[in-house]
N, C-alpha and C positions, 0 to 999 in steps of 0.2 A: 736408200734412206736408212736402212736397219745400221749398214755398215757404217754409216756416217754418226748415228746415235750412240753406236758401242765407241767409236774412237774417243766421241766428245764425252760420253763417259768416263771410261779408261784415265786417256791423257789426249785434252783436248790442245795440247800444244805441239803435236803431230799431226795436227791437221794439216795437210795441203793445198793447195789451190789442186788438186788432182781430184780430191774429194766432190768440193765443189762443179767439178768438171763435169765426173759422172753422175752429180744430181742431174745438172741441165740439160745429160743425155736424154735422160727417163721422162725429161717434161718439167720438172721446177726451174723459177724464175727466182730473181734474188728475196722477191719477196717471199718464196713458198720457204726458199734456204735459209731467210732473219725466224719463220716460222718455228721450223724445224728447230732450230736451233734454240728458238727461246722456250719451247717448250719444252725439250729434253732438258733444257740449261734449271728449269724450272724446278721441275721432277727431281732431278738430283740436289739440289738445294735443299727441297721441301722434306725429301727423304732423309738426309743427312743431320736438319734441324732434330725432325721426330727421334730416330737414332741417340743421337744426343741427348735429347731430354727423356729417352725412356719409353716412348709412346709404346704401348704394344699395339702387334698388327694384328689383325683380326683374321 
């Protein structure tokens, strides 16, 4: 999952269907991988907003 996080971070248009693969090894179903994915997707959105506008982090 970590490694799947850092890519969609990174450059999420490297992603694989390989990636995917070894989620489903460990145990996630597509719905745990829309999870995974929207919540990192989230985080890096929400981070990048504050960033922008200045927020200091605590």
């Amino acid at each position: 999952m970590c490694d799947f996080v850092v890519q969609l971070t990174k450059d999420a248009t490297k992603i694989t269907p390989k990636y995917h693969e070894k989620l489903r090894e460990v145990g996630f179903d597509d719905t745990g991988i829309l999870q995974i994915t929207l919540i990192a997707s989230w985080f890096n959105y929400i981070n990048r907003v504050a960033d922008a506008l200045g927020v200091a982090k605590s």
